[in-house]
N, C-alpha and C positions, 0 to 999 in steps of 0.2 A: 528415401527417394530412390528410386531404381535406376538402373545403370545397364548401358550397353552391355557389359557382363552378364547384367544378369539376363538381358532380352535371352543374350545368347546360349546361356544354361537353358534359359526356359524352353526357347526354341530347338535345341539340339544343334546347334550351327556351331562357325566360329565368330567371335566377335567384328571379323573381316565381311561376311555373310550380311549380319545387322546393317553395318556402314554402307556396303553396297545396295542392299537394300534403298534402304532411307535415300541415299543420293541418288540413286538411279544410274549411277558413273559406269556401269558396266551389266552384262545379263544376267540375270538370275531368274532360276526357274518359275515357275508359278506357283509348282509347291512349297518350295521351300519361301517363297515370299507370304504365302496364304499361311506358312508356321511363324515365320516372324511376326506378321500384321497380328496373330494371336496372340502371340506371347507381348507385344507393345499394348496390345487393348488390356488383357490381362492385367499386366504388370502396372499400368497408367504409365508408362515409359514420355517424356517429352523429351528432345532430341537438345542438347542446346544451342540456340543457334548462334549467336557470336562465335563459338568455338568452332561449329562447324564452317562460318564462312572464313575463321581466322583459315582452315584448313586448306580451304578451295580458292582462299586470295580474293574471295568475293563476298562482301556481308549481303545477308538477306534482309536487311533492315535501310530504312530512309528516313531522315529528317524532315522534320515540317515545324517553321517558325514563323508566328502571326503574332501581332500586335494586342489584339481584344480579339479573345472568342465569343464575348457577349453580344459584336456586331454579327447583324445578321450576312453581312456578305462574308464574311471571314469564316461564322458558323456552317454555312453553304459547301465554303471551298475547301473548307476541311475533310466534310464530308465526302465530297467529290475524292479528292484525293484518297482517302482511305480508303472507299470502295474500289477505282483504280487501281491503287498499288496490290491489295491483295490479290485482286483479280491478276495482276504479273506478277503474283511471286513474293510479293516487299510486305513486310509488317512496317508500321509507320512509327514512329516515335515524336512525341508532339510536346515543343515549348511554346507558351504563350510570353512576350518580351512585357506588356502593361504598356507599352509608348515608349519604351524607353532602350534606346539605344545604347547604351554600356549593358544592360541586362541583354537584348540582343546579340552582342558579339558574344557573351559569356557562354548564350544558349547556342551559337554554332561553333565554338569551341567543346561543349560538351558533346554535341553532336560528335564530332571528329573523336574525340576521344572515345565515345562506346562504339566506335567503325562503323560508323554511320557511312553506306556508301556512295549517299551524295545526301543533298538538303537540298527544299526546295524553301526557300526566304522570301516570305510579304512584310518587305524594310519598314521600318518607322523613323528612320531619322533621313537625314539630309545625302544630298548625294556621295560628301565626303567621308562619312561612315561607312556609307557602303562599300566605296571603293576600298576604305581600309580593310576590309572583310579580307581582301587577296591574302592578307599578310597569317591568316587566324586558320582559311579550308586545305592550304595545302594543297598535297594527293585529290581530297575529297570533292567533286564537284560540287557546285552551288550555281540553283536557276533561281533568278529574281522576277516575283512576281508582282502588280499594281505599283508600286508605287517605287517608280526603277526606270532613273534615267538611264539616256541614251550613254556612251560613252564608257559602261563600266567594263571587269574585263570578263562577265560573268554572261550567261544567256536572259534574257528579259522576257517577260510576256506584260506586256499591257492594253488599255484601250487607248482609243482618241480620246483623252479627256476634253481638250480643246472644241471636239467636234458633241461631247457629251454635254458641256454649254450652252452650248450655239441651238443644238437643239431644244434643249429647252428655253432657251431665250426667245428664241423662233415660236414657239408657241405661245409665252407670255403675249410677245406684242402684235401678234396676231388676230388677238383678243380686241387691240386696242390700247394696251398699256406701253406709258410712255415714262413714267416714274417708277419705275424698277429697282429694288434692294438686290443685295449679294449676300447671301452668309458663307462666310469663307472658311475654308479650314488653315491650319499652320504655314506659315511663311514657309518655313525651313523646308517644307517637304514637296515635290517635285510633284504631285499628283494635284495639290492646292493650285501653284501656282499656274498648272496648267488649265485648269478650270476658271480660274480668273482670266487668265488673257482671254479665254475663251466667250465668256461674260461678256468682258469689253469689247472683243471683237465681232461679236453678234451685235451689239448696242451700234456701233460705229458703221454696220453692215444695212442698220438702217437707218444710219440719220440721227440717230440720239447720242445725248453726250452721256459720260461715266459721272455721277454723281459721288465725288467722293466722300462725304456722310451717310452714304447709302451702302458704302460696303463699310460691312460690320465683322470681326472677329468672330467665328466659333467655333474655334480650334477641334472642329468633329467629334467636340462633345457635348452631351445637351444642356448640362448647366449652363455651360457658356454661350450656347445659342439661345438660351429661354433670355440670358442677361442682354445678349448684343437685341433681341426679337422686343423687348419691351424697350430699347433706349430706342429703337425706330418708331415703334410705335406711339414713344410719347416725344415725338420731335414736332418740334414746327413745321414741318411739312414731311409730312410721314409718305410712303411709297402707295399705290397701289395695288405691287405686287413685289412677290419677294422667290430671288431663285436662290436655293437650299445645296450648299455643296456635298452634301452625304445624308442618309437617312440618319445617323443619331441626333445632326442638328435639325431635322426635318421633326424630330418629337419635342426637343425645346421650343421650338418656334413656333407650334401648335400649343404647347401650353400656356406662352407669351399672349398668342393670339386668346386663348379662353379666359387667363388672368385678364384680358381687358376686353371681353365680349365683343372682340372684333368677328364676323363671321364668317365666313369662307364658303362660297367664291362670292357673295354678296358684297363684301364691304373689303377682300382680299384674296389676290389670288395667290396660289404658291403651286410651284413645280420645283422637283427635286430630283437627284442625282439619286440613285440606287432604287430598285423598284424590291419588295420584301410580301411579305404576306398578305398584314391586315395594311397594304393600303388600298386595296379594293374592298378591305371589309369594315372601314370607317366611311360614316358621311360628314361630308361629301368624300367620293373615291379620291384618290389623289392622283395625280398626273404626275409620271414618275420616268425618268430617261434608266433603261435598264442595260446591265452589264452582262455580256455571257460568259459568268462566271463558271458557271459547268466546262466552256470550251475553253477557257484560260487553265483552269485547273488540270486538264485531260492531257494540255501542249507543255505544261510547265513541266506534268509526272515523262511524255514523254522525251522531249531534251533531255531531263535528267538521267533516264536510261540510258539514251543514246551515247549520252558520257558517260555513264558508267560502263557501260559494252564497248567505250574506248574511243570515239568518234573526239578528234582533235582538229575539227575544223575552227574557225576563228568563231569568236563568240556570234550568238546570234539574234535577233530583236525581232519579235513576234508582236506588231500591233492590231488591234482587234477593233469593228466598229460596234458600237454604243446601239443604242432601238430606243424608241418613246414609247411609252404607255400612255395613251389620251384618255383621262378621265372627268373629275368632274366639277376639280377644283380651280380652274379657270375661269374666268366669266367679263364681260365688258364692263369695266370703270365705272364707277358713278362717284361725283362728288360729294364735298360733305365732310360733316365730322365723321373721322372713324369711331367716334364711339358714341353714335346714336343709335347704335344698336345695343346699349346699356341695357340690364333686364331690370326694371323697376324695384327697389329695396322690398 
């Protein structure tokens, strides 16, 4: 592997020449830059860069720690991110935690350890985890993204989830429906329980009460919503409609609904939190509350700069509004069995 040495044999310089170069820290000619960039193409020279930032007291490298990259919003905001960061400068270094909060801390402690110059974290566990993060970044900034209460001592970006509800509640019973389901995601985590009050406070906003057999567990994963989706569905008085706390339980809940040839928006409506690709490209389209994840991701990479560039203002909490997508899986109540839409053996 070639070495700054050798750039600078190759090129005639001194090895000081090379470093200037590459950083930009000072002038150098054009010619003697047009002999280095040859001798670096030449030679396949790559610079290293942890050592370079250990040099400059600055890493060129950032943290990014999500939950599931298999979810599509987490897939998104990755994205985002990485485009972002490079476009300023930052190569991005990326752990996935699986849900689990002791893997989490481990992966923003390894962050800090390869000088990571800050991290940006979408938490999975509960508020007190997070907090405990203080004790683990040090030096190293960390901005908490979705699912990040108020009160931590870190920068936050999230939405109104509360207002992410409501919206979609607001369009179930505008339909007409007055029987309404919840599929909820985890008690413990601050993004769930905000979408539930939410739920309820849309419900209460019109005159309906909170069916407590109606809200169902699906811990924002789709087994467990296909499980909580069929115990509704085969209850003594099943819902009309059913609002979906994340798109992974919005694919159990759709499969609940075909395991019992319930049809949508015919015989069920549903509206859900997170808007993703195909759900305008299933029929019926789904009506979906969407998050602007693009602009969360843009404000999280910038905070984190800002602290990295030194900015010690008190922490700061960034809340964003939610948008509806109206599509097609709504429709006014009818009574009846929900499964006289059986397809004949």
């Amino acid at each position: 592997m070639a070495t700054m040495k050798d750039v600078a044999r190759r090129a005639g310089v001194s090895i000081a020449t090379v470093s200037t170069t590459l950083s930009g820290s000072s002038y150098v000619s054009p010619a003697l830059k047009e002999r280095v960039q040859a001798a670096i193409d030449e030679l396949g020279y790559a610079p290293n860069a942890m050592a370079s930032g250990l040099k400059r007291g600055r890493s060129a490298m950032i943290g990014l720690v999500v939950p599931d990259i298999t979810n599509p919003f987490f897939t998104e905001f990755v994205h985002v991110v990485q485009r972002e960061a490079r476009a300023a400068g930052y190569s991005v270094m990326l752990g996935v935690s699986d849900d689990d909060a002791a893997q989490e801390a481990d992966l923003v402690r390894l962050m800090r350890s390869h000088q990571a110059a800050g991290t940006i974290l979408c938490p999975c566990g509960n508020e007190d985890d997070t907090k405990s993060l203080r004790g683990i970044t040090g030096a190293m900034p960390l901005v908490a993204v979705d699912n990040a209460a108020d009160g931590t001592d870190f920068d936050t970006v999230v939405i109104d989830n509360r207002q992410a509800a409501r919206l979609a509640v607001d369009h179930i019973v505008s339909a007409g429906h007055e029987r309404i389901a919840a599929i909820t995601g985890p008690t413990h985590r601050f993004v769930s329980r905000e979408r539930l009050i939410g739920f309820e406070e849309a419900l209460k906003g019109h005159g309906l009460k909170t069916n407590p057999q109606h809200i169902m567990p699906g811990e924002f994963h789709v087994s467990r919503a296909y499980e909580a989706g069929l115990s509704l569905l085969q209850s003594p008085n099943p819902p009309t409609a059913i609002f979906v706390a994340n798109n992974q339980m919005l694919i159990g809940i759709l499969q609940a609904l075909a395991h019992e040839n319930v049809a949508v928006p015919q015989d069920m409506s549903i509206a859900s939190i997170d808007d993703f690709a195909w759900t305008a490209a299933v029929t019926p389209a789904l009506t979906t509350v969407t998050q602007p994840i693009a602009e969360m991701a843009r404000i999280g990479l910038e905070r984190l700069i800002g602290r990295i560039g030194g900015d010690d203002s008190p922490p700061h909490r960034e809340m964003l509004s939610p948008g509806i997508t109206v599509r097609t899986s709504c429709a006014v109540p009818r009574g009846g069995d929900l499964r006289r839409a059986t397809v004949p053996a």
